[in-house]
N, C-alpha and C positions, 0 to 999 in steps of 0.2 A: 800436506795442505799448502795451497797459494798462502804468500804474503801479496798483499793489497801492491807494496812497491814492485814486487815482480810483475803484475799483469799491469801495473800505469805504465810501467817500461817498457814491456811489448807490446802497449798499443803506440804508444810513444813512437816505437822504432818504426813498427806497422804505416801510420801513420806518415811522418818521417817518409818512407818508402814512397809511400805514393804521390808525397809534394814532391820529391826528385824527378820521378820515372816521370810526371807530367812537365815539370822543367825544360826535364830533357829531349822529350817529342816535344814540344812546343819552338827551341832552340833548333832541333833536327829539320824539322816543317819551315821555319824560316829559312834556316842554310837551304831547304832545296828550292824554295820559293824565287831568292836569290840570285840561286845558281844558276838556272832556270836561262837559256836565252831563247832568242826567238830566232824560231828555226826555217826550214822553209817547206813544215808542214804545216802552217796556217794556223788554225784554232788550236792545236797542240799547246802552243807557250799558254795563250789567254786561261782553256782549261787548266792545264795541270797549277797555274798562280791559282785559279779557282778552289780547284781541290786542295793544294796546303794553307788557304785560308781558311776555308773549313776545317781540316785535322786543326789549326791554332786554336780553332773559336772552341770545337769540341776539350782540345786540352788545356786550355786556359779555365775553361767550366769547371772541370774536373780539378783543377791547381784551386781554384777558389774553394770548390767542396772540400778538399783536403785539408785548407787552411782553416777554414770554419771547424772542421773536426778537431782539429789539433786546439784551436782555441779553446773550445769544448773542454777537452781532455783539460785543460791548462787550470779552469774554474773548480776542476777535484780537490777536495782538503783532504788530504790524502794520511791525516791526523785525526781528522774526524771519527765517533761511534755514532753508533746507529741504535737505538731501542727497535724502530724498522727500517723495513727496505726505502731506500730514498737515492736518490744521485749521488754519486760515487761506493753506495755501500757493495762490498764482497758480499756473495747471499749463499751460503755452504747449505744444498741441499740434499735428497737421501737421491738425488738424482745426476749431484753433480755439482758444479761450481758454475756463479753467473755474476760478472761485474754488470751491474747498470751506470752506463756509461756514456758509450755509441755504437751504433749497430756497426759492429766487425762481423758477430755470428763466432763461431767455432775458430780461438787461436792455441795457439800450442803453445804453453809457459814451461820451460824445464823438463821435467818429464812428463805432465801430463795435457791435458785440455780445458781450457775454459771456457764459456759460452759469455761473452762481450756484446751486451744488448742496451740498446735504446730507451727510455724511460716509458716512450711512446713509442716503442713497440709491441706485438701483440702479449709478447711472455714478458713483456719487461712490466707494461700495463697491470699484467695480472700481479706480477710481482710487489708491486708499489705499495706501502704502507703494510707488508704485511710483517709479523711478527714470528721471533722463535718460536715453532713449536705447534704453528699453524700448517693447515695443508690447505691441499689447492690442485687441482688436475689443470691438464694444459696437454694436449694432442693426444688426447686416449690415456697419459701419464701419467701418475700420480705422485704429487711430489710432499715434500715435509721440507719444513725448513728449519735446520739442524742448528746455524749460527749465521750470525749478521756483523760484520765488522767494517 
């Protein structure tokens, strides 16, 4: 069985990961932006300054979504029980393991899998407020909910 700190930590690092790798295209895209002289193809310099303004603007978006996640993840009481499923609970199903949290989807904690979903997403939705011991389908699926912590 997950512990609750195992899968906050691999969103954590998940997380993590994706404010770097935007960092670091957004630093890359300036350096080439830059670099960039003008050459005596004409539109060449003006476009390509064009294009890595665009790659910035797309990875600066994508640096803010990350941040906002991470903050997200930050609001977990990670001490917290649950009677039900609510925002940050662990929800041990006869289908599997599901943090509601933020939509990752399918991350890989230790040896196994856990499904990292949104409160407002559609399995997290159905998820919310439900109780040990109730069931509930969700893509043909049928699921039970074994424990909540």
């Amino acid at each position: 069985m997950f512990s609750k700190q195992s899968i906050y930590d691999a969103c954590l690092a998940y997380v993590v990961g994706k404010v770097q790798t935007a960092q670091e295209s957004i630093a890359a895209a300036q350096e080439t932006s830059h670099a960039e002289t003008k050459s005596s193809a004409g539109d060449k310099y003006e476009t390509t300054r064009a294009m890595m303004q665009i790659d910035i603007e797309t990875h600066t978006r994508r640096l803010a979504e990350a941040q906002n996640l991470q903050k997200t993840l930050q609001q977990i009481n990670l001490q917290a029980t649950y009677a039900q499923v609510g925002f940050g609970s662990l929800v041990h199903t006869s289908q599997g393991f599901f943090f509601v949290a933020i939509g990752i989807g399918q991350l890989a904690v230790g040896d196994g899998l856990c499904f990292v979903v949104s409160p407002i997403s559609p399995i997290g939705a159905v998820l919310m407020h439900k109780k040990v011991g109730e069931c509930f389908a969700f893509n043909q699926k049928k699921y039970e909910i074994l424990a909540i912590s």
